[in-house]
Every structure is written in C-alpha cells, then in structure tokens.
N, C-alpha and C positions, 0 to 999 in steps of 0.2 A: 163876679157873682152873677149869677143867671135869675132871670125872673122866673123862673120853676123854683130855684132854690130859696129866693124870697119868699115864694106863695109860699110853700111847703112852709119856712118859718113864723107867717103871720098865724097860719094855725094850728102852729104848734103851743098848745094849752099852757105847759113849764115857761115856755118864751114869752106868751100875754100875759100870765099870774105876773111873772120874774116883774113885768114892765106895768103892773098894778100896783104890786107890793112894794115897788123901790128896788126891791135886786138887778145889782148887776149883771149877774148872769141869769139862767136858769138852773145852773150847778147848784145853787143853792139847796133847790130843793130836795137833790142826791143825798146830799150832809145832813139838810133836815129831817129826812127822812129814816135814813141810819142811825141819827142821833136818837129820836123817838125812838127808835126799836130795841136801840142794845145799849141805851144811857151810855152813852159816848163822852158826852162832856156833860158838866153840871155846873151848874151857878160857882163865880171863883177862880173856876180854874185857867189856868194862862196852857193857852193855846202856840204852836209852832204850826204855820199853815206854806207848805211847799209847792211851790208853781203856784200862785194865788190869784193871778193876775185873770180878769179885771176884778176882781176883790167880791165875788159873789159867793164865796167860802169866808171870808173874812165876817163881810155881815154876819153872815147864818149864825157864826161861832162867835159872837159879839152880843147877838140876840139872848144867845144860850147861856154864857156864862155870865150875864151882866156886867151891871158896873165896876167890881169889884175885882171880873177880870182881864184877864190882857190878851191880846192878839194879836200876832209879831208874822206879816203877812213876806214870804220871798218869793222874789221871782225876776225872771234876766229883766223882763220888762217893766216902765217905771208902773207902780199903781198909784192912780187917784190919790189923795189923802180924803180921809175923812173925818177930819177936822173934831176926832176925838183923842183925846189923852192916851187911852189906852187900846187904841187900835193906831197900828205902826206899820209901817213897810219898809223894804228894802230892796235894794237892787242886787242880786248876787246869784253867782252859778249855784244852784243845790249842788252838786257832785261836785264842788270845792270847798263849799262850804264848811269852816271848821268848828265846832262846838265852843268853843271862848269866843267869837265872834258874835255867838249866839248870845250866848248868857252876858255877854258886856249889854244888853240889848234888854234885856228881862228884867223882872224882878226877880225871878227866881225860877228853877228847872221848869222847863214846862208839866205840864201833869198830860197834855192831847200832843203826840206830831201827828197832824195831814199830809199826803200827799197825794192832791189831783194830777201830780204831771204827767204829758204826753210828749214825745215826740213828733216833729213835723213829719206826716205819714208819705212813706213812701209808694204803696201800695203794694211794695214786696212784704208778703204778712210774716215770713221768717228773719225779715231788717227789721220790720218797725217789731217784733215780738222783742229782739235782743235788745233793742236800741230803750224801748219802754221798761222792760226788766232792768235796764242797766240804771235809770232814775229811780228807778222801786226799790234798788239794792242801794243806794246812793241815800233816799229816803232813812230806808231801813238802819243803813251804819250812824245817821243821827238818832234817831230814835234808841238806838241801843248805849249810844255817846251823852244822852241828855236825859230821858223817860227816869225819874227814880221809880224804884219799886211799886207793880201795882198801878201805872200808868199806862194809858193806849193809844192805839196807832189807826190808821186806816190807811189804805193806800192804795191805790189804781194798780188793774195788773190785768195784762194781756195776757189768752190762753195760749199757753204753746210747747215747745220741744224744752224748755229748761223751768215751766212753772212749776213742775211737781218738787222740783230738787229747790227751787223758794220757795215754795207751802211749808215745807218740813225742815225749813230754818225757821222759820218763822213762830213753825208750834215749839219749837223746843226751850222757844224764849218767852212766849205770852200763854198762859194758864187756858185764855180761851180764843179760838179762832174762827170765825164765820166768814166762806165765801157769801156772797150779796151780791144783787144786781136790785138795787133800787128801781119802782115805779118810774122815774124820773129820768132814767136814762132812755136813750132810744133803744127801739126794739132791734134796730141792726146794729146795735154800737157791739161793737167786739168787748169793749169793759166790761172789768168787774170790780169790786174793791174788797180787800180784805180787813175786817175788822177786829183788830186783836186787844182784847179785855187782858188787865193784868201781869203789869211786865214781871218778868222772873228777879230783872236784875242783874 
C-alpha cells in the first residue's frame, strides 16, 4: 500500500462515515443507498449476501430488515461473526455453491440475493470483464434456484463485450430492472449493479 493511496483513503468521506458508523466497509453505503431508492429489502425479509466479506453488506441488510430478519453472509473468505442470532456466515465458493446448502442454512427461501463480488483485477478490462460476469452469472443461477416469486436481486456488473446478452436474461426473469451506479461508489470504479424488483419465477 502506498502512502498516496492511504492519504486518498483517509479522505475519502464513505471510508470515515463507514469508520463513525461502525461499518465495515464503505460498501455499505452502496446497498444503503439502493436500498432507499428502489425498496430493495424490508423489515423480515431474510437476505442471501454473495462475496460479503468483510461483512459491510451484511450490516447494512441486518439494519434494514431487523430483527425478525436473517442474513446468511458468503464468501471464500472467513467473515468476522457478529455475534447476532440472525446474522450468519459461511465459508464457500459462490460458483459452487449449491441451493440445498443454502436453505439447510435459512429459515426459509430468501426473499433478497446480493451479490457484490469481484474478481482479483487483472488490469486486462476484457479478463477481469469475463472473469466478473462469470460471478454475476454464478450469482444469478442462485437467485433463480432460490428467489420465490416476486423476490430481488442486485448484483455487480462490469460494462463490456458480453453485458448486453446479461442485461436481457436478466429482464426476462425480473418484472423490473434498473442499471445504478450509486453516490457511493468511486467516480473511476468501472461498477455498476443491477437492481432487479420482482422475480418472474
């Protein structure tokens, strides 16, 4: 780490909030912020949160849905516990991940999948494009495996040579679809997430 890229993160605003409010990350504020806009999740509903690690998605969706709901955090990496009942993690590949692994796990189908995941970037923008769609599509076949009816997704997605042919699997499953780039994110981050209301089923 360089002390350029130190300076740059002490001022960075999501990074001091994140480290006021108790969040782990600053990601948080991406979720909360989507959340606010397009009622993503509501009080209740049990959450599936993909690539979650250091757990600053977990919070945000723990905040949102209270006590009442659950949040079943994955990621290769171990995350923290948080020493609540209904907030959980696990250690597991998303892109192996099977759907009965999941729900031995839950109390019942999720109603929200997340997924923030990325790939470790290579700086080739045509690897890390495939390599990041390939978790989003990995993402996606749970969410289609678990979501019942009228349930939604969000998920990371890099622009590139194969997003238009994911955008339009994507509408043909969920009623409603918004690309988004939250406040939250960095101005040069290549993300976006796609927020999709309404599973078909």
């Amino acid at each position: 780490m360089t002390k350029k890229w130190l300076r740059e993160r002490k001022r960075d605003y999501y990074h001091r909030l994140a480290t006021e409010e108790g969040y782990r990350s600053r990601a948080a504020y991406k979720l909360l912020q989507i959340a606010q806009k397009y009622e993503l999740l509501k009080s209740g509903d049990v959450v599936l949160d993909l690539g979650a690690s250091p757990g600053g998605w977990m919070q945000a969706s723990r905040n949102l849905v209270g006590d009442d709901g659950y949040v079943l955090g994955v990621d290769l990496r171990k995350i923290e516990d948080f020493g609540e009942p209904n907030v959980v993690s696990i250690i597991a590949d998303a892109e192996k991940l099977e759907p009965a692994d999941v729900l031995a796990i839950l109390p019942r189908r999720p109603d929200v999948v997340l997924s923030d995941m990325s790939p470790n970037l290579s700086g080739i923008w045509s690897l890390d494009h495939v390599r990041q769609l390939s978790l989003a599509s990995a993402a996606l076949r749970l969410a289609i495996q678990l979501l019942p009816p009228g349930g939604n997704f969000l998920v990371k997605v890099f622009q590139g040579e194969f997003f238009k042919e994911f955008l339009e699997d994507i509408r043909r499953r969920f009623r409603v679809v918004r690309i988004v780039k939250p406040r939250a994110s960095r101005s040069e981050s290549a993300e976006m997430y796609l927020v999709c209301l309404g599973f078909r089923g």
